[in-house]
N, C-alpha and C positions, 0 to 999 in steps of 0.2 A: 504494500500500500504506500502509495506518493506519503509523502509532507504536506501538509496545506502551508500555502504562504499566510490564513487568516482563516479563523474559525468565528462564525458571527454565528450566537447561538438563542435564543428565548430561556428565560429563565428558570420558566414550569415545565419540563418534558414527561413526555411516559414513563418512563423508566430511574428517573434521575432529577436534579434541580441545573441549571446553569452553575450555580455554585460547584455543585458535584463536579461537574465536567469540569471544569476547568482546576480546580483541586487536583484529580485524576492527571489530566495534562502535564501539572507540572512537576508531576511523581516520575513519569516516561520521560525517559533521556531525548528519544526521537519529537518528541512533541512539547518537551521542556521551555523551548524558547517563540513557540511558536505563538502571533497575539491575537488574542481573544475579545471579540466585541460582543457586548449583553445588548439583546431588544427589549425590553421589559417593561410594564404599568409598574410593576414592583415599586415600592417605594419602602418598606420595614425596615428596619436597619439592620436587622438579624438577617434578611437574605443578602441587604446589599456589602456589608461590610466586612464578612471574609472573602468576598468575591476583589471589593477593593482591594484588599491586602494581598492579595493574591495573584497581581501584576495586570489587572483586566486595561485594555486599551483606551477602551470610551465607553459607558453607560449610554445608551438612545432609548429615548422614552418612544412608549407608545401611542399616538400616533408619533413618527418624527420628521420634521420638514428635511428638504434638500439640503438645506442648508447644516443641519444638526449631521448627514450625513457625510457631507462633503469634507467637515470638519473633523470625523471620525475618521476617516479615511486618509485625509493628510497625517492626522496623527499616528494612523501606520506607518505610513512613508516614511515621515523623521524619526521613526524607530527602529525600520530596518536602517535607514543610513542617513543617519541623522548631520551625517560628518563631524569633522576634528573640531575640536573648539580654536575659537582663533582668539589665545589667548598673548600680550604683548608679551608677558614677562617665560611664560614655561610656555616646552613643548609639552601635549597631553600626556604623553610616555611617560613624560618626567612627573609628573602631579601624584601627588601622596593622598588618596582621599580615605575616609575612615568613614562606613556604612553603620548606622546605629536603626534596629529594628528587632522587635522582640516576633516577628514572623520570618520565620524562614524564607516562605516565598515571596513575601517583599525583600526581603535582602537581596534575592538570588534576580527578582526582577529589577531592582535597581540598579542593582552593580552590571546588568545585563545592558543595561539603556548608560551609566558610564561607560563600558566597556567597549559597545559601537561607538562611543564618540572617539575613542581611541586612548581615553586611559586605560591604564596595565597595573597600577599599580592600590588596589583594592583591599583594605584591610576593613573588615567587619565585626560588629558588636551584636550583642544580644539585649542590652539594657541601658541606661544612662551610670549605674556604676560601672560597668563592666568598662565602657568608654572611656569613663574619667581614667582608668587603673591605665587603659591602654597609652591613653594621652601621653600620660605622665611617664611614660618610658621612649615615648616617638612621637618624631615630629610630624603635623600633617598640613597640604596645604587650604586642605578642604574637609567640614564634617558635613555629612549629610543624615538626619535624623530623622526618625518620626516621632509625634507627638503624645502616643498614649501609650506607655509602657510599664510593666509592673518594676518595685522599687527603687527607679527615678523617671520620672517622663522627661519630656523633651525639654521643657522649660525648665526645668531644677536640672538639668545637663548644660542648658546655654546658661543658667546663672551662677553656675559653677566655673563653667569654662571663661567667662569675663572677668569673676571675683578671686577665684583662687591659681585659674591654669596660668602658668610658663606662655603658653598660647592664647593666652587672652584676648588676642586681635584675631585671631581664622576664623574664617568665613566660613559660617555657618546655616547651611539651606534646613528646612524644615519640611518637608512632604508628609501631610497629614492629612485623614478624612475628618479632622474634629473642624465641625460647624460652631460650635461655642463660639459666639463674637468677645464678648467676654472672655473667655480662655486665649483668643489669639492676639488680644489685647495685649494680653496679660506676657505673652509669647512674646509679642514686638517689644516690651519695655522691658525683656529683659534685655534683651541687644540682640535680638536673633537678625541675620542678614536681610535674608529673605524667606516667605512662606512661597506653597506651593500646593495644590490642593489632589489628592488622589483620586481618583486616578487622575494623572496627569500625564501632559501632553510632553514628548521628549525635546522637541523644539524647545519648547517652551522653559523646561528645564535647562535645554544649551545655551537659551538667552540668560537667564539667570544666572548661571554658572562662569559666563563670559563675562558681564556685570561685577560680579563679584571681584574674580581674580581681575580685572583690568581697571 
């Protein structure tokens, strides 16, 4: 059986949820990096939010305009090849970036979407201590974090990294599905760089990313 370059699936099936399938996906090596768009009315958090973590492309609601589509679709594009970052100071090879996520498959799909931009050099976390411990022995040029993680989240990791780290000034992205405006409030004044909302668009993340380091 081929590869699919893109598996666009409905949430509720016969057999399974969208959720499911895509879980499953990224358990198979052959289908591990392959991206997955959800069609769905769904809106619960419980079906939508390990499918987020889970590296899904684009969410499209049901009904969805051309336009909601067209934007789904690019945002495959810049994931398969999203290209180098054009960044003034590093080449992407050279960039140290530190992955912090208490999911496995978001780890494995982010470091997936740095890795097509052509960083190599990828070290990951499971938690905001586990980050701090890492910190504190290497240097890095970039953290990239998510927001709700069991004992430190994202924010009690940026307010550590400004108040206590050697690294006080790196540039730190935030990729979270937390809607709290309040929370991300709360996120911005610790000094976090930039937010970025999951799923999100790889483009989108290369702008930011270029932002940052230049």
């Amino acid at each position: 059986m081929a590869t699919p370059d893109l598996v666009i699936s409905a949430m509720h099936l016969a057999d399974m949820t969208g959720t499911e399938l895509v879980q499953a996906m990224r358990g198979e090596e052959s289908f591990a990096e392959v991206p997955f768009m959800l069609i769905s009315s769904e809106t619960h958090y419980r079906y939508l939010e390990p499918i987020r973590q889970a590296g899904v492309i684009a969410l499209l609601p049901k009904p969805f305009t051309r336009e909601q589509l067209q934007a789904a679709m690019q945002s495959t594009l810049d994931y398969l090849d999203p290209g180098e970052l054009a960044a003034r100071d590093f080449a992407s090879e050279e960039l140290k970036v530190l992955v912090v996520d208490d999911s496995s498959t978001a780890r494995r799909h982010i470091s997936r979407v740095l890795s097509n931009m052509g960083i190599e050099d990828i070290t990951t976390a499971n938690n905001g201590v586990e980050a701090l411990a890492i910190i504190g022995e290497n240097f890095f040029d970039l953290v990239v974090t998510d927001y709700n993680m069991p004992q430190m989240n994202g924010k009690e990791l940026v307010e550590q990294i400004r108040e206590s780290s050697a690294q006080a000034s790196i540039p730190v992205l935030m990729v979270s599905s937390e809607s709290d405006e309040s929370r991300i409030a709360a996120v911005q004044q610790a000094g976090v760089s930039a937010i970025c909302d999951k799923p999100f668009e790889s483009g989108t993340v290369k702008q930011l990313i270029e932002g940052m380091l230049n």
